[in-house]
N, C-alpha and C positions, 0 to 999 in steps of 0.2 A: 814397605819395601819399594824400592825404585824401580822404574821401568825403562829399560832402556829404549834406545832409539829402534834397535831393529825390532823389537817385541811388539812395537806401537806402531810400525810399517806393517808387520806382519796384522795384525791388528786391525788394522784401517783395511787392510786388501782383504781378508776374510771374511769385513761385513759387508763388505761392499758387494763381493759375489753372493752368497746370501742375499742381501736384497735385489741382486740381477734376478738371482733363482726365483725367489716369491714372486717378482714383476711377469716373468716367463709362467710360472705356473697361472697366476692368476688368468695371464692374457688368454691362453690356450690350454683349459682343462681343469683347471684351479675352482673355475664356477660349478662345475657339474654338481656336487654334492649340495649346493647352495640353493634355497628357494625363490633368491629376486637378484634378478639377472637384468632387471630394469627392461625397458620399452624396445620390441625386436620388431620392426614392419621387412614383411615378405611380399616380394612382387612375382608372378607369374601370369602364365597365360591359361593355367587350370581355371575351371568355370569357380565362380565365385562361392555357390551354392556346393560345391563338393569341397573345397577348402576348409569352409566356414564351417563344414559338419566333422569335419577332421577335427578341424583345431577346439570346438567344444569338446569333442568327444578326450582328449586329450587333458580339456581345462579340470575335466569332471573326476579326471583321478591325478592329476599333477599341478599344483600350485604356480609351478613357473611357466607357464603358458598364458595367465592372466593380462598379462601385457602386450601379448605376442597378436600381432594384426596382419590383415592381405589383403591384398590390392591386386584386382585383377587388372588387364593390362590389354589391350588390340594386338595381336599377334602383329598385325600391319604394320605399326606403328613402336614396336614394343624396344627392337634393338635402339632408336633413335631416341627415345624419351630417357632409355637407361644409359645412355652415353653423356645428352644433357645434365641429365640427374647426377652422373656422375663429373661431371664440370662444374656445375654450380653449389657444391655440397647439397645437395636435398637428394641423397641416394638413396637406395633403401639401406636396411643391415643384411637383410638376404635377398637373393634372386634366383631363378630358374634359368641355367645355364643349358642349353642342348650342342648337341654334338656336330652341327652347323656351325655352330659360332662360338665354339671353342677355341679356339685361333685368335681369331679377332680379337676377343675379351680376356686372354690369359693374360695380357699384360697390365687390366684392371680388377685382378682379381690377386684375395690375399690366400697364397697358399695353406691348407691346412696341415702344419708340420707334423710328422710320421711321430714326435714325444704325442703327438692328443690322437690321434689314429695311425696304429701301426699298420705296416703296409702287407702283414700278416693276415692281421685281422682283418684290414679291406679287403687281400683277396680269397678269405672265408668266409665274408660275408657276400659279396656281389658277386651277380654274375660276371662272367670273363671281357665284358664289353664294355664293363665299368674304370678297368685296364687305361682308356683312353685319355680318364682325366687324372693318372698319374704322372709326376716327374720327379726330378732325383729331389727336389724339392718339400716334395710334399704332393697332397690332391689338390688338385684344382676345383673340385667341388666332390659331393657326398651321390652318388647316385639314387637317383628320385624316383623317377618313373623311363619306366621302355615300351617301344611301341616295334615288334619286330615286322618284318616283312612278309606273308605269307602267299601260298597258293589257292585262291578259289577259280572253282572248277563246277560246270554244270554238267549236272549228272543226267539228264536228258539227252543232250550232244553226244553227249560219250555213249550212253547206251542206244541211244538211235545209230550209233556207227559202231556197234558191236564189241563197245570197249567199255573193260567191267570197274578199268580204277584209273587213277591219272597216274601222271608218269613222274617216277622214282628218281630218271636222272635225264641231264639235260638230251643226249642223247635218240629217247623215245620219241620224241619232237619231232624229229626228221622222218620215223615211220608214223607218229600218229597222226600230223599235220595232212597230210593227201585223204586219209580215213574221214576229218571232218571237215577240212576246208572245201566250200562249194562254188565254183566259180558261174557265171552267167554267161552267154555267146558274145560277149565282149570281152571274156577271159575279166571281168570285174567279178571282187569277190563277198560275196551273199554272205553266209559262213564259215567264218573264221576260226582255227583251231589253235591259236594262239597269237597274242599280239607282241611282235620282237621284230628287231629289223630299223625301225623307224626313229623319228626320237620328236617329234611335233605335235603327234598325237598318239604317245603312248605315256599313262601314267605312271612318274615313277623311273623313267626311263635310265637315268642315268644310277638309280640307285639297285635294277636290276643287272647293269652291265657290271655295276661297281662289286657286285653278289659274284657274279665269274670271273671278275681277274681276279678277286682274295680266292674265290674257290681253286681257280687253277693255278696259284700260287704265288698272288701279285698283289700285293700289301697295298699299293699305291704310294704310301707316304710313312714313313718310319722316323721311328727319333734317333737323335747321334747320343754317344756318351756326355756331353754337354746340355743336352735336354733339348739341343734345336731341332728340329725337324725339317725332314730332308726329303724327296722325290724319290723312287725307286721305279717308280713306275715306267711300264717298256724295258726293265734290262733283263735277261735271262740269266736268272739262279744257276748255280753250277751243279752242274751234275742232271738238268732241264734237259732235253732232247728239241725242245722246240720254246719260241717265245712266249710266255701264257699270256701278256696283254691282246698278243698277235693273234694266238689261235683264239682266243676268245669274242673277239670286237669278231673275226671273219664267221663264227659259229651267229654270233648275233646278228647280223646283217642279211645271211644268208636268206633271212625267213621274207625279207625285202625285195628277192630277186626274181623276178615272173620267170626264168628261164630252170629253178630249182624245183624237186619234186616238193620241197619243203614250204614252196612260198604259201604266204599266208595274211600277208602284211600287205599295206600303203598308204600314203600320205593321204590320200583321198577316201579312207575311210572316218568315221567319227572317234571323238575321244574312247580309248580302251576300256575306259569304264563308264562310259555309256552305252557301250556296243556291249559289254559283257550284262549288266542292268537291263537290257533288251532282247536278250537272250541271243543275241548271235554272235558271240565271243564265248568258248569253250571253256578257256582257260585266262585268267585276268589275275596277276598278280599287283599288291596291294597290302596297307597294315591292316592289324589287326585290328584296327579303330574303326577300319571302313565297315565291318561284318555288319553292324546294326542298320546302318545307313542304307547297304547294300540291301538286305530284307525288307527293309520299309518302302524304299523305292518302287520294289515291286514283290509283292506278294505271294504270287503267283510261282515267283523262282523257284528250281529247287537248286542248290546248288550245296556244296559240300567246302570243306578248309583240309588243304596236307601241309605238309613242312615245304620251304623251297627245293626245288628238284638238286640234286647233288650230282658232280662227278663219278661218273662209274669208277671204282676202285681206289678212289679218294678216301683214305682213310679219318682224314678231320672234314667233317658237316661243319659249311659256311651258312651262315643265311644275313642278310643286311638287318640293320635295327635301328630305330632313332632312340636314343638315350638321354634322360633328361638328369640335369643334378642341379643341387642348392650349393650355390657356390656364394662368396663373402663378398664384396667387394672394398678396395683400397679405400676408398673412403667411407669406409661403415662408419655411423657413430658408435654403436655396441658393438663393435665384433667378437667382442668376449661371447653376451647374451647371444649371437648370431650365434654363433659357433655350439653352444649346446643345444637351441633351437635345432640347428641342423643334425646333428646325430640324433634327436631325442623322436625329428620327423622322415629322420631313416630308419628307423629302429624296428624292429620283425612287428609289434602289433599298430604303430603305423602306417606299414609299409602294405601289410594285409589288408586293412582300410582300405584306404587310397588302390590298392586292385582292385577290391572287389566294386567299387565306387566306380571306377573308370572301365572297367572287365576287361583291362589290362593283365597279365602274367605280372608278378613283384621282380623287381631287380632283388631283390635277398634270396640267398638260397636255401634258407632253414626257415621261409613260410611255407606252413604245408598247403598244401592244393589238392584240395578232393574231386579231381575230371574225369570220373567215370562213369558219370548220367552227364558227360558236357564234353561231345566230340570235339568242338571246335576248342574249347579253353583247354582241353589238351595238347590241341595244335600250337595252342599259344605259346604255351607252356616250352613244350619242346622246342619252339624256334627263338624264345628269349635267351635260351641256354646256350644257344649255338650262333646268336647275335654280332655281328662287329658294323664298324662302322669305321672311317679314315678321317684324319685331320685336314680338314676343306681349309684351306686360307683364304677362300671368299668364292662363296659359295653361288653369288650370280654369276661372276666371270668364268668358276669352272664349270659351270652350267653350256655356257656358252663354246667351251673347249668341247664336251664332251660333245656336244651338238653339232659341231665342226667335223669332228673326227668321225660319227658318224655317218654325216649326211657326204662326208667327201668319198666314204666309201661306196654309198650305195648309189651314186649319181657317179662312180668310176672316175673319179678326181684322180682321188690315191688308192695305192694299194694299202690294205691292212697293218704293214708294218711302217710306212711311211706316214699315215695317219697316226701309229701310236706316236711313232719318234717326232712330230709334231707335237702333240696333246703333252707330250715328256719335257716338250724347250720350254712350254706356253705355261705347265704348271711350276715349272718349275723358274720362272720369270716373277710367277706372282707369288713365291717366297720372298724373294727376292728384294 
């Protein structure tokens, strides 16, 4: 029988998509079921010695980890080598993407399309802070590990000034502040009831301020329907009675001002967590990674962990977080093997590992967590859940805004709102 011409058009176009399909399936998803996925090197800044116990532990019941290697990396040094690396083709196939330099890097990294992870399933698997490395695109990376922000609090201060628990919302500050801060006949201050106000020697500084403009309802940076990301930061939402970047930077500064019943802060005290380490800092917020550190330092402490303080009558709990994900990069040689490498070391008995390995809270939300002989990993716990974090476009320079904006308030430069609408031209330049 003859075939015509259109049969044989028709023909040619039907295999041809078919073999697009196979290529798409293999690239992204295709390998899962598969046992050699060929050679996957991962870089990060996780200690080598907890990777290395992951990934055996991993080898010993799954065949396609055989190949799969890591390199750990200087924190110091870590963005510049993987930029390199990714110039000279010698990339890895994966790497450890954090929520700093998410910006930077989205434009070297290969989406992972919502056909190999729905964006369903991601946001029933991760917590809501994981949100960050989505676009209409796909993810930008698999969320790895988080490191939320908490409140420690010495339980000594407190009860030597007749106070039985630390405080709930930002608020209490203002009346607990006079209760423990103690000043000397030079009006300098001995005991400190909380360190805010400053931003040179307080640790953390800009990612506690960053904690109450989301709290009071100022995202800082949002994305357009295009997937660009844009500044929001300083305008007042409708339906707002007042600006929250505004009232929030003049609530933080406040603790700055020798003329306030609140003050409690200055430039001329030591780093916030050295002063809290020495027992004459009250209240010192800080991640979760520090608790160990913090106890070792000195022994003697006693000191306790609660969630970050909230807005009174706020009905959504903020707290800041750093968020770590395996994201791919454009020039992986395996991106395929990358790519199941990474779900298979996000995946709930992974993910459980690597917490408990780190005494980290898991970014998944269906790892169970037994915190009922473990005050503080429940603290944990609860503040990963309630995590966010804003897309920095370059995180030394806004460093430097937030530091400006600041220090112009409390040296009476600027007023509170002229300092945000500042910090608003200057971030939003380094979009730009």
């Amino acid at each position: 029988m003859q075939t015509s011409n259109f049969q044989i058009i028709v023909l040619g176009i039907s295999t041809a998509l078919i073999l697009v399909g196979i290529a798409v399936f293999a690239s992204f998803g295709g390998l899962l079921g598969g046992s050699n996925i060929g050679s996957v090197v991962v870089w990060g800044t996780v200690e080598a010695d907890v990777m290395q116990n992951l990934l055996d532990g991993q080898r010993a019941e799954d065949k396609t980890f055989q190949a799969v290697s890591y390199v750990e990396k200087d924190p110091a040094t870590y963005n510049q080598e993987l930029v390199n690396a990714m110039a000279n083709g010698t990339a890895p196939d994966l790497f450890m993407l954090g929520d700093r330099d998410l910006h930077s890097f989205s434009d070297k990294v290969l989406p992972i399309p919502y056909s190999s992870v729905s964006q369903s399933s991601f946001l029933g698997s991760y917590i809501d802070e994981g949100q960050l490395f989505l676009t209409s695109q796909g993810a930008l990376a698999l969320p790895f590990a988080v490191d939320p922000l908490v409140m420690y609090w010495n339980r000594d201060l407190f009860a030597g000034a007749g106070v039985a628990s630390p405080p709930k919302y930002w608020n209490d500050f203002l009346s607990l502040s006079p209760k423990i801060t103690s000043l000397d006949a030079s009006s300098n201050v001995k005991k400190s009831a909380v360190a805010l106000g400053e931003w040179r020697n307080i640790s953390h500084a800009k990612e506690i301020l960053s904690t109450l403009f989301m709290q009071a309802g100022d995202p800082i940076v949002a994305r357009g329907s295009n997937n660009v990301p844009y500044v929001v930061f300083g305008t007042t939402p409708s339906g707002y009675p007042a600006n929250p970047a505004e009232s929030a930077l003049r609530f933080y500064t406040e603790f700055a001002n020798p003329s306030k019943t609140s003050y409690s802060w200055n430039k001329a005290l030591p780093q916030s967590s050295t002063a809290f380490v020495s027992g004459d800092l009250a209240v010192y917020f800080g991640y979760a990674s520090e608790y160990l550190n913090i106890a070792n330092l000195n022994p003697n402490l006693r000191f306790s962990v609660a969630v970050m303080p909230q807005i009174e009558g706020n009905g959504t709990r903020i707290s800041f977080g750093r968020i770590t994900g395996l994201a791919i990069p454009r020039s992986a040689r395996n991106p395929e093997g990358a790519l199941v490498i990474a779900q298979k070391l996000t995946a709930k008995n992974a993910s459980a590992y690597l917490s408990s390995q780190l005494l980290l809270p898991s970014v998944r939300r269906d790892v169970p967590a037994d915190t009922k002989a473990n005050a503080a990993a429940d603290v944990f716990l609860q503040s990963a859940l309630i995590a966010r974090a804003w897309l920095d476009p370059d995180t030394s320079a806004s460093n430097t805004i937030f530091k400006d904006m600041i220090e112009s308030v409390v040296s009476g430069k600027n007023a509170p709102a002229q300092a945000v609408n500042i910090a608003a031209q200057e971030l939003n330049r380094l979009f730009r």
